[in-house]
matplotlib code that plots the C-alpha trace (Angstrom):
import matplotlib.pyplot as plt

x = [99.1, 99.4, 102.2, 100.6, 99.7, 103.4, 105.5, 103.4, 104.9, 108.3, 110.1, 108.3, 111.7, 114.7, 113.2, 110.2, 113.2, 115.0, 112.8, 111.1, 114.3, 114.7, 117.8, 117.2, 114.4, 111.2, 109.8, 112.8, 112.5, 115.2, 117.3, 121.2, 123.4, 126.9, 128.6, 128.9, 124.9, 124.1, 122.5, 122.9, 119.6, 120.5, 123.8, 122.3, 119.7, 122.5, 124.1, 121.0, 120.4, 118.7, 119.0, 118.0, 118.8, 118.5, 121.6, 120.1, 123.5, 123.8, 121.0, 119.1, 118.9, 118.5, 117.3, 117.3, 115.5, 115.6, 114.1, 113.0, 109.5, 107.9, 104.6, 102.6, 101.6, 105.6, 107.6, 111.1, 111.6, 113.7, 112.3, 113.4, 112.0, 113.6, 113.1, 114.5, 114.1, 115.4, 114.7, 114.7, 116.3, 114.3, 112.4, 111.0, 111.7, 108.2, 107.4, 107.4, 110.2, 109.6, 109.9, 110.7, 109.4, 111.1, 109.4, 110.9, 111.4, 111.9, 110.8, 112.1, 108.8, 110.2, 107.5, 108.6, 107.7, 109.2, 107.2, 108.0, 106.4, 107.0, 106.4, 107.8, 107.0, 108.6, 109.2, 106.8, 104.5, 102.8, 103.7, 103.3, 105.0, 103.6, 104.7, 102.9, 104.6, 104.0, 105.4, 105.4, 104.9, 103.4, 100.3, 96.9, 93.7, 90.5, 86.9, 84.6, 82.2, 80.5, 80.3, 79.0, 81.0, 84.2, 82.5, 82.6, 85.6, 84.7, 84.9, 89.0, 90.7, 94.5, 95.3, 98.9, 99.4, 102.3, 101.2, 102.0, 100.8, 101.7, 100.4, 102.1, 100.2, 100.8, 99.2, 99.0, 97.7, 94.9, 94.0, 95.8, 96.2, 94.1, 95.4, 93.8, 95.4, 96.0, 97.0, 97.3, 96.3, 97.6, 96.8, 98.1, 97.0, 99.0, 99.8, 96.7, 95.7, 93.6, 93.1, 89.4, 86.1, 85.6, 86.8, 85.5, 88.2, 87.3, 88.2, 91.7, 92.4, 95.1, 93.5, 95.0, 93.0, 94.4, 92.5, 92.9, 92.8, 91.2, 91.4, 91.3, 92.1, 92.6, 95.7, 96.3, 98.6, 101.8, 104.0, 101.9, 103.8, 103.2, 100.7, 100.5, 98.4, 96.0, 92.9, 92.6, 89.7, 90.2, 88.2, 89.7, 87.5, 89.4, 87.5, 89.1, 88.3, 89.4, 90.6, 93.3, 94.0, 92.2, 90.4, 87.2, 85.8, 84.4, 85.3, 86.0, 85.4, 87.3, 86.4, 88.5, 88.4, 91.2, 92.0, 94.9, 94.6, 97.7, 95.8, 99.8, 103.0, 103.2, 99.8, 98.3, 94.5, 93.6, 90.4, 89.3, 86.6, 86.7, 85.0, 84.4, 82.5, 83.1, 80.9, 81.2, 82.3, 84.8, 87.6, 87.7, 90.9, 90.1, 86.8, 86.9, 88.3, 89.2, 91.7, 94.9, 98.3, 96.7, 93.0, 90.6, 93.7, 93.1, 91.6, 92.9, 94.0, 91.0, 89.0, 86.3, 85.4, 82.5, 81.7, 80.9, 82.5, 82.4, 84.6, 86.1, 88.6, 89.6, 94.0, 95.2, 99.1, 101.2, 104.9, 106.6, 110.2, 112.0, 112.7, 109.7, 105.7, 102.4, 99.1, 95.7, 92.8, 89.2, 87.2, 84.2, 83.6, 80.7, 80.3, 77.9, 76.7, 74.7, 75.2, 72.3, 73.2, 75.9, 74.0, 71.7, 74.0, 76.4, 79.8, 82.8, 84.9, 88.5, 90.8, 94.3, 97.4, 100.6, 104.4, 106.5, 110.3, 111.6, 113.8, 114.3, 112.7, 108.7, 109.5, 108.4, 108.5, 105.3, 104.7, 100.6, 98.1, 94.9, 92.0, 88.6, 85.7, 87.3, 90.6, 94.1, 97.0, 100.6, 102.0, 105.1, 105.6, 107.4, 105.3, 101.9, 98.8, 96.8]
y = [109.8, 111.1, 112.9, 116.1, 116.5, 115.8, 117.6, 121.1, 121.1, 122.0, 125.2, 126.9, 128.0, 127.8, 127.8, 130.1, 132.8, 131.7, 132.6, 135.6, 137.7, 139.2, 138.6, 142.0, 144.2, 141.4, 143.7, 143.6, 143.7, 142.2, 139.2, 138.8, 136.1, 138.0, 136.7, 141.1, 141.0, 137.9, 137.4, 135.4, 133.6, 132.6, 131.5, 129.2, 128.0, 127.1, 124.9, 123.0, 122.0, 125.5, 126.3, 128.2, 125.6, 121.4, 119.6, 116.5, 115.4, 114.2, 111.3, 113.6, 117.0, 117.3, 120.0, 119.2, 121.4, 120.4, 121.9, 121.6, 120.9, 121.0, 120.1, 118.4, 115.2, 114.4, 117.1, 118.4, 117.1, 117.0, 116.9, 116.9, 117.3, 116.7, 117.1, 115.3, 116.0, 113.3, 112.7, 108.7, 107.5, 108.0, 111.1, 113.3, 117.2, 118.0, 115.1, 116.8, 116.2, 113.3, 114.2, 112.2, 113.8, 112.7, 113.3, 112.0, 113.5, 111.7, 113.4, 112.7, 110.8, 107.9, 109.0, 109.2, 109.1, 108.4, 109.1, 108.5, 110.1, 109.6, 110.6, 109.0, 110.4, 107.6, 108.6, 110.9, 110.5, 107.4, 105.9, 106.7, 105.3, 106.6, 105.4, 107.2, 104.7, 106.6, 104.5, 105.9, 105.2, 108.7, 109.9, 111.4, 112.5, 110.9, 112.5, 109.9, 110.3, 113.2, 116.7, 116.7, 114.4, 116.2, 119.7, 118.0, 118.3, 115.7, 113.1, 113.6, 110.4, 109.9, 107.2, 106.1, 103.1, 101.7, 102.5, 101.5, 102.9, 101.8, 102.9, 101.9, 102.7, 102.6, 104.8, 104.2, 107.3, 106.1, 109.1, 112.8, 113.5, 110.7, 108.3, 104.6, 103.5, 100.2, 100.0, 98.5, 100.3, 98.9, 100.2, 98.4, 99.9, 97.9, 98.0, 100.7, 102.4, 104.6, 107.0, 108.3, 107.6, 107.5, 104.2, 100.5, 98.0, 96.4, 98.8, 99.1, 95.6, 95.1, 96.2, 95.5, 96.8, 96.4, 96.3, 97.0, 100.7, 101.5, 105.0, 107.3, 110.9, 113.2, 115.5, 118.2, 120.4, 122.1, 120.6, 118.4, 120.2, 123.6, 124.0, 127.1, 126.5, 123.1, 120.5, 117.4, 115.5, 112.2, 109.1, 106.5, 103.4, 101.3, 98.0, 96.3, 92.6, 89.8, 87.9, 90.9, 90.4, 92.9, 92.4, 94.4, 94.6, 98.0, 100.3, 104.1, 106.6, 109.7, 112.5, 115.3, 118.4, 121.1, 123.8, 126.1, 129.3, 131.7, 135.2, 137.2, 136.2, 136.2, 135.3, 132.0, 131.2, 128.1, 126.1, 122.6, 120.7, 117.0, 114.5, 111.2, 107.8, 104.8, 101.8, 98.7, 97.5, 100.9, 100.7, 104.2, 105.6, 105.0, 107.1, 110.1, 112.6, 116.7, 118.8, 117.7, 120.0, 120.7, 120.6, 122.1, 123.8, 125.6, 122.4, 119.0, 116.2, 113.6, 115.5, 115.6, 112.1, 110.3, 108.4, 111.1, 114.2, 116.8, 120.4, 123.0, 125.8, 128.7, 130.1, 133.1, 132.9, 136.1, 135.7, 138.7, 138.2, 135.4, 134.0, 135.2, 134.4, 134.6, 132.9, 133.5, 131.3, 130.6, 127.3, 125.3, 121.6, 119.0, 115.7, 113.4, 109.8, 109.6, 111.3, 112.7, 115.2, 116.5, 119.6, 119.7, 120.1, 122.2, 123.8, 124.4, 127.5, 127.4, 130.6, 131.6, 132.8, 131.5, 132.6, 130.9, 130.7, 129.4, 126.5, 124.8, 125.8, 125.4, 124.0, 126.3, 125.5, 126.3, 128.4, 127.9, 129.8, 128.2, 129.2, 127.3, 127.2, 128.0, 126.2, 127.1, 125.3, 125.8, 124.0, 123.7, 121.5, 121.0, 122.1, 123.4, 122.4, 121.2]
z = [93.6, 96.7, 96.5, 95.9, 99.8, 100.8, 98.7, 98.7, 102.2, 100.8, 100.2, 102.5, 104.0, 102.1, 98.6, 99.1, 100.4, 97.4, 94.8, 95.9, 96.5, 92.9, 91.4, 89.7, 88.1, 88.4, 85.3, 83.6, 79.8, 78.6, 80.3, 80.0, 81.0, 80.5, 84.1, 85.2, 85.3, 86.2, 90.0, 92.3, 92.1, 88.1, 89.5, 92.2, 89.6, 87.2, 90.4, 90.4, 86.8, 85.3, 81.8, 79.0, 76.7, 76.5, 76.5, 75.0, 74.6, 78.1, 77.4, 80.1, 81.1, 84.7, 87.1, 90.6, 93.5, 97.3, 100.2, 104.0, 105.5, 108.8, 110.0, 112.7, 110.8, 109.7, 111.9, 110.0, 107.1, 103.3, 100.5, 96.1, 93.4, 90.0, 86.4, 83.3, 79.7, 76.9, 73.4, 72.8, 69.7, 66.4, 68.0, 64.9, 65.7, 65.6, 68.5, 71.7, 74.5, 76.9, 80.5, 83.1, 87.1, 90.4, 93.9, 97.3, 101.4, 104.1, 107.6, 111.1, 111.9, 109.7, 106.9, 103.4, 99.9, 96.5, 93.1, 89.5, 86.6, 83.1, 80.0, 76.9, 73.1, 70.1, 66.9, 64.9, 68.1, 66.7, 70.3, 74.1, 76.9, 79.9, 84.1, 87.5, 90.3, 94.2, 97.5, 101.0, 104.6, 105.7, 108.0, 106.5, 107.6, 106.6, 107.2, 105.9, 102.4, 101.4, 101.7, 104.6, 107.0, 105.1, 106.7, 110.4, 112.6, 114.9, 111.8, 111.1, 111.6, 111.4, 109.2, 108.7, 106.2, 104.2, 100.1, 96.8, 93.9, 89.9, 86.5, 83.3, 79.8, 76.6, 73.9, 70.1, 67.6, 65.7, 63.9, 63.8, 67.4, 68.8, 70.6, 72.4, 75.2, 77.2, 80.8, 84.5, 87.5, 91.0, 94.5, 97.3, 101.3, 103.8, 107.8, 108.5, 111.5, 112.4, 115.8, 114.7, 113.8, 110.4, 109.6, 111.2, 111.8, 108.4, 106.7, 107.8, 106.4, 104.2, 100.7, 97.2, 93.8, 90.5, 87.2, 83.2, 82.0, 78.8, 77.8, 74.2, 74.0, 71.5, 72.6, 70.2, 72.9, 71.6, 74.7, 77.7, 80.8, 79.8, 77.1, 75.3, 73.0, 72.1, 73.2, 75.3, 75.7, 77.4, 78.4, 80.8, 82.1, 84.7, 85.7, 89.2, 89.1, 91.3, 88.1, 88.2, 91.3, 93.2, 96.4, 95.3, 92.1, 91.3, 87.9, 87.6, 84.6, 84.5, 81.7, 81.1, 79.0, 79.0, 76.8, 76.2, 74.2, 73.6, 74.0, 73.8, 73.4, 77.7, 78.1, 77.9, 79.2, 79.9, 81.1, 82.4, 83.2, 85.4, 86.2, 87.9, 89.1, 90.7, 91.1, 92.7, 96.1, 96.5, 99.3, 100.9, 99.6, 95.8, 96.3, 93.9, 95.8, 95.7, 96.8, 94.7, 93.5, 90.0, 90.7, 93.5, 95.0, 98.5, 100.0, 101.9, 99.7, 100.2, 102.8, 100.2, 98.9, 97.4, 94.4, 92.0, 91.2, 88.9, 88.7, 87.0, 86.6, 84.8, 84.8, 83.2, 83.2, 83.0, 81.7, 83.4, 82.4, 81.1, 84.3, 86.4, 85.7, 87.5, 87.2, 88.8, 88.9, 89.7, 89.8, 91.7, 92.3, 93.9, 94.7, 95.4, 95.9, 92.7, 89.2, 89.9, 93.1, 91.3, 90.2, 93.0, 96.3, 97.3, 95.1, 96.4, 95.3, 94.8, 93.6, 94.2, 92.8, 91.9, 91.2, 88.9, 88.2, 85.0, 85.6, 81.8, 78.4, 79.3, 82.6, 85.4, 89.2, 90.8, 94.3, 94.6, 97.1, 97.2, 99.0, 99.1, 102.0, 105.3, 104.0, 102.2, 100.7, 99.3, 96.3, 95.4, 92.3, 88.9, 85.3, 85.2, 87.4, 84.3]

ax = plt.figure().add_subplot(projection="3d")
ax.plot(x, y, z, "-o")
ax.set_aspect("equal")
plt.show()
């Protein structure tokens, strides 16, 4: 989804002032809620849906968090991001909460951008109901494909184009922990223009991909938005035919490894390794591409595309208090035309550091610095990167 790129943009005021005024001693050892010690901040928090327990009662527990943005591509903008936890009928205690992740703005440009993602655990966990759904009208910058035509200025092309994005699965557990799954992936690129090079006037036609999703995973992880301790290892094949109704037929394999090991009772490490291939007759935004919220942090969303990719990274992250945390990173990725230049060209490093607040139990809101080669982002986001 793209919503990564737009919605990093916010808090830089309000929010980012918000949170990093303490509301008391940041190394505090203990935390108290009687209403003589508590801050400001907790208060505000509480206004906006904070908690330190789930009110499951409700049907959904809500946290809400809004904030400005301002930049070139969109000038002033709003923004909100919103969290809901629920517990369908029938849930088992030992199933994990289902979460349910809101993401809209809308800028004085006339961009915006509204995202839904869901997550849905049934019963003892024998079943997964699982929504991504992303639609915007908003401005981004293109380069071409490859490492090198991403590293040439001269390349960036402003594309603006009306999007829709959908991806609704279902998961069934096979065996303890693993899981099959069955699912439709839709992309449709409308109403494009470009003011650049990078992309021919074909290109900028009206494009619409959709295809079958066939995926199996074995997820052994303690809670999926914040994992303390646990294993995934997924597959995910997704095959774009025009008996689907897509425009191009091409298919994409996506392999993922991620690892969460509790090395303290505030200190979690965890590591990942990605990666990615299309093949087929590709349309140039559903190229593998670098540089989202939770992975290659530091660098553009899409700046880097080709057909292959591979990366990886490494997080150590640091409870402080119960309300304040920390995490630090370090990672590298490449891509390539073949499978075969993967290992042979050039890596890109990625590291940072991150502050986060605790907004509901195990869900933190993320402040992200990332720096890669001659480039730097700012995340601002709900749960964990990975």
């Amino acid at each position: 989804m793209q919503s990564g790129f737009y919605i990093k943009q916010l808090a830089t005021g309000m929010l980012l002032s918000i949170v990093l005024l303490p509301s008391g001693n940041l190394f505090a050892a203990e935390h108290t809620d009687t209403p003589e010690n508590k801050g400001w901040l907790d208060t505000l928090l509480e206004e906006l849906g904070a908690s330190e327990q789930l009110e499951l009662d409700k049907g959904i527990d809500w946290g809400v968090l809004p904030g400005p943005f301002v930049n070139p591509l969109q000038g002033f903008g709003i923004g909100v991001a919103a969290i809901g936890l629920y517990s369908p009928k029938g849930r088992q205690e030992s199933t994990q909460i289902s979460t349910l992740g809101i993401k809209s703005y809308v800028s004085t440009s006339g961009s915006y951008g509204l995202g839904v993602e869901n997550r849905t655990y049934l019963g003892d966990d024998s079943w997964r109901l699982e929504l991504d759904g992303w639609i915007s009208e908003s401005p981004r910058d293109y380069w071409g494909i490859g490492m090198q035509a991403a590293q040439q200025p001269v390349n960036k092309t402003a594309v603006e184009a009306s999007v829709l994005e959908l991806s609704p699965r279902v998961a069934y557990r096979l065996l303890p922990n693993t899981y099959a799954t069955l699912g439709w992936e839709l992309q449709s690129y409308r109403d494009m223009s470009a003011d650049g090079p990078a992309l021919s006037p074909a290109e900028l036609q009206d494009t619409d991909i959709s295809g079958i999703s066939l995926g199996l995973a074995y997820d052994s992880r303690d809670f999926a938005p914040n994992a303390w301790e646990g294993v995934l290892v997924s597959a995910k094949y997704d095959d774009y035919t025009a008996a689907m109704g897509a425009d191009r037929n091409f298919r994409r394999l996506t392999l993922n490894y991620r690892q969460y090991q509790r090395l303290a009772p505030s200190l979690v490490l965890a590591w990942e390794l990605f990666g990615q291939g299309v093949e087929g007759d590709v349309p140039w935004f559903a190229l593998s591409e670098m540089g989202r919220d939770g992975r290659m942090r530091g660098y553009y969303q899409g700046q880097y595309r080709d057909r292959y990719q591979f990366n990886g990274q490494v997080e150590l992250r640091q409870q402080l208090t119960e309300r304040h945390g920390l995490v630090y990173w370090a990672g590298a990725g490449t891509l390539g035309q073949q499978r075969s230049e993967l290992f042979h060209g050039e890596w890109l490093p990625t590291f940072g550091v991150g502050y986060r607040l605790a907004f509901k139990p195990r869900v933190n809101v993320r402040f992200d610095l990332g720096l890669g080669k001659d480039s730097s982002g700012f995340y601002f986001q709900i749960n964990e990167a990975f």
